[in-house]
N, C-alpha and C positions, 0 to 999 in steps of 0.2 A: 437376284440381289434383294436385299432389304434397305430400304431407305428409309430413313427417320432425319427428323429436324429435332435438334436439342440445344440444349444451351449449359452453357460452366458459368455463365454469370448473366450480362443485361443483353446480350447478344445471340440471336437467332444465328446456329451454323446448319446448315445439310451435313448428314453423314450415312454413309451405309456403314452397316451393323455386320459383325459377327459374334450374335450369343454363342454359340460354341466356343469363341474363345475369350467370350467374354469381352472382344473391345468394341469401336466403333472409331472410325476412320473421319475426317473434316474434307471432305468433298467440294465444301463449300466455291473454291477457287476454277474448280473446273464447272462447276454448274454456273456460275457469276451471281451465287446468291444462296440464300435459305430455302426462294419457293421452288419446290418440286413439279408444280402445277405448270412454270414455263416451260419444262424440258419434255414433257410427255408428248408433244406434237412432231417429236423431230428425237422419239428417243434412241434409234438406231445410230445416229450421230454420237448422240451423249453418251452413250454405252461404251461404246468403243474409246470415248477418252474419257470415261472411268477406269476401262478394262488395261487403258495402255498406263493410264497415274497411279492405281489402287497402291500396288505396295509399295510407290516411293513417300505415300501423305502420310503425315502422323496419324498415332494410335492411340487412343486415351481410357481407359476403363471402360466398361458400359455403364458399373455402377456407380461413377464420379458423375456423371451429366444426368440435366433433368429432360426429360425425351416430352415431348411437344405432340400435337397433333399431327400424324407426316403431311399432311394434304390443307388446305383453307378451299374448299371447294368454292369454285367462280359463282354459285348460285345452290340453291336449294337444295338437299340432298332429295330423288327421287325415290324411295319409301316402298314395300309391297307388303299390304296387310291380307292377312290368311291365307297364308302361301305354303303350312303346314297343315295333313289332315286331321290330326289330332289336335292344333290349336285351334283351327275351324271352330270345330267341335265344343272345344274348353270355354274359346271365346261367346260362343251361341247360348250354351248354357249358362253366364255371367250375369248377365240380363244388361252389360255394358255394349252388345251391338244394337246399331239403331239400323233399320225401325223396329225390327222386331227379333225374338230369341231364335233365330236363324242358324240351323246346323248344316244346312245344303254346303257342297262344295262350290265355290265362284266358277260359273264358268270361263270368267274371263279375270285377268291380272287387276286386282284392285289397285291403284298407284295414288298416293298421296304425298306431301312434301315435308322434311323439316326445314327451318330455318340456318342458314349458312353462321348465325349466332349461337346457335347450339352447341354448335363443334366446339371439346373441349379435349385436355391432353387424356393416354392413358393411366396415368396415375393420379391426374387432380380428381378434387373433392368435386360432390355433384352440390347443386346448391339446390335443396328441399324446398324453397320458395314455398316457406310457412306464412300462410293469411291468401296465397292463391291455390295451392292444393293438397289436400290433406289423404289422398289416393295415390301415392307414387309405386310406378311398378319399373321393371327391369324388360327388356327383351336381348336375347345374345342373337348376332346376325352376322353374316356375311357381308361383308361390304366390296363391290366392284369399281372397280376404276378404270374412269374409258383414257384410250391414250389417243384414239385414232377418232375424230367424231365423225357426223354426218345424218343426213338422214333418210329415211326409206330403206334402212337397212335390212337385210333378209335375217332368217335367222339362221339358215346355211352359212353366212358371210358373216354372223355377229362377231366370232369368236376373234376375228382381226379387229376387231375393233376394243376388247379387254386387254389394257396395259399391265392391271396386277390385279390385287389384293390386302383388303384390310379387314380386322377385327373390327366392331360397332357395336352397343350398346344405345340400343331404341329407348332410352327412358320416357316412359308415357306418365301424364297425369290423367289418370283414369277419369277423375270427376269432371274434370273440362273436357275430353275427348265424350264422354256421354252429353255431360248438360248440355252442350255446345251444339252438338247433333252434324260435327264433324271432325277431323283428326288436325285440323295444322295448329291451332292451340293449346291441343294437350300432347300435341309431339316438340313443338318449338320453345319451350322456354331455354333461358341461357342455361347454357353448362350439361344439356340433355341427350349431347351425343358425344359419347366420350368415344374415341376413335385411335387406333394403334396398335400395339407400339411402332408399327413397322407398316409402310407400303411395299408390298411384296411381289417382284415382278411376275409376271404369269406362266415364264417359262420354270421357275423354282416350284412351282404347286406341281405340275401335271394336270394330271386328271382330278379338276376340281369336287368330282362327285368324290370321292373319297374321304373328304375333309369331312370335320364331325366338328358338331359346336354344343358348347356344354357351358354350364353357367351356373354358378356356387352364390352364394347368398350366406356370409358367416359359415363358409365352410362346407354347407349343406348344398350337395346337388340338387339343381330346380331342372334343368335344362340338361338334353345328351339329346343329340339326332345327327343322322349326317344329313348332308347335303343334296344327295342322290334324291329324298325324300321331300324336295320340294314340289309343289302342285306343276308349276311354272317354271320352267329351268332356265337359266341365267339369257339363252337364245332367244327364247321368246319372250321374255323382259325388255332384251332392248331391242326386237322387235316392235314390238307396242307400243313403247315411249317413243322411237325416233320414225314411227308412220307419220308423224306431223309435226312432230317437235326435234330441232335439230340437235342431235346431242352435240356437245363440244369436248374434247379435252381436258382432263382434270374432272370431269363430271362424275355423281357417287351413285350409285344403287344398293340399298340397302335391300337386301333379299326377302327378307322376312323372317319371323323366326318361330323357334320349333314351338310344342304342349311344354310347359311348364310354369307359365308366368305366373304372379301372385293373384292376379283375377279366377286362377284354373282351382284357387284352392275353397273348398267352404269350411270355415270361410276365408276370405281373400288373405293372403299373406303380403299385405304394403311394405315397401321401405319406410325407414324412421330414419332419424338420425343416428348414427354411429355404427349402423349396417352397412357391411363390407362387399361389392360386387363384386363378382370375377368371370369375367369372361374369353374363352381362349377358344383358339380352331385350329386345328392341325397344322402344323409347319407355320403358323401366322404371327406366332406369338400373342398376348394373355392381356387384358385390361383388371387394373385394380382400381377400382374407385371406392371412397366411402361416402357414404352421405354425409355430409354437411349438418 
């Protein structure tokens, strides 16, 4: 299933999607609500009275609604930087990792956060926040979503604990992630994680190695890798994070993302204002945002 939160006017609805036929379905009544976030802990229940209401709820265009963030994560989204070997790489030679221009591969999962104010829809405007930084880049990422939390998890045993799937868009400011001489301020500004269109349940994907993520800039491919080609594979992610910290339901992992970003280029290719992102992953569906 695909689930998205949208709205025809001042009002948040839940709906599950079918782009193929183009509509999208008001769910709303059977979830008791727009957040998706309640239902992931108990979704074998909800599924089933999706699966038993689907085509008696009304149908409404896809392209008549504005589609929303699917998800408002309960807390921070949990982040992995250089988790591609080739961005490793790009990123080493930028002269934007701290301490030093470091091209070794991490042996261990880097995990940093953004801020739960970040999250913005897939099609809104990013806001370029001119007078705090004038470095803005793009990152395309996988984004996971737990349905089942807990912690001490193995990473034999991760895989029950991933509900779906979503598209994300890492928007970095590069000069405050250097100056700063850490990542939560130049990953957190508002409106820097634009996330969607669709939270994508996990039995729709399959074999998530297969999915490829690609990311256009005005058109222009920056970004193509699949997923297979992560350092760190989604198991041992949330292995790592939930050795001590409890994961919950609703909770996001932003994978990392591939060698492309504007940092990779010399010289750097920043966003400006009226540059267009796009970021898509197989079966996940596509983010459009433009800069502001």
């Amino acid at each position: 299933m695909k689930l998205a939160v949208f709205s025809t006017g001042a009002d948040l609805r839940a709906g599950v999607a079918d782009p193929d036929q183009g509509i999208i379905r008001d769910v709303t009544s059977v979830l008791g609500g727009p957040d998706l976030t309640a239902v992931l802990s108990d979704w074998d229940t909800t599924r089933a009275a999706l699966e038993d209401a689907l085509a008696s709820l009304p149908a409404v265009p896809l392209d008549s609604v504005r589609l929303h963030a699917p998800l408002r994560p309960v807390r921070n989204i949990f982040a992995v930087g250089k988790n591609y070997r080739d961005h490793v790489r790009e990123f080493g030679r930028s002269g934007y990792d701290t301490p030093s221009r470091s091209e070794e591969i991490p042996d261990k999962p880097i995990i940093f956060s953004k801020a739960t104010t970040s999250v913005t829809g897939p099609y809104d405007d990013v806001d370029p926040h001119h007078g705090v930084t004038s470095e803005l880049d793009y990152e395309g990422e996988l984004g996971v979503i737990i349905g089942r939390g807990g912690r001490g998890i193995t990473a034999a045993g991760a895989w029950q604990h991933v509900w779906g799937y979503s598209v994300i868009n890492d928007v970095t400011a590069r000069d405050l992630q250097r100056d700063h001489k850490q990542w939560l301020l130049g990953k957190s500004l508002d409106t820097h994680c634009p996330m969607g269109p669709y939270a994508v349940t996990a039995d729709e994907i399959g074999d998530v190695d297969t999915l490829e993520v690609e990311t256009l800039v005005n058109g222009e491919q920056r970004q193509h890798a699949p997923v297979k080609d992560l350092i760190f594979d989604i198991p041992t992610l949330i292995a790592t994070i939930s050795a001590g910290i409890t994961l919950l339901p609703g909770d996001i992992i932003a994978t990392g993302t591939p060698a492309g970003v504007g940092i990779g280029f010399d010289p750097p290719k920043f966003l400006v204002s009226g540059d267009v992102v796009e970021v898509s992953i197989t079966g996940l569906g596509k983010l459009r945002n433009r800069i502001g």
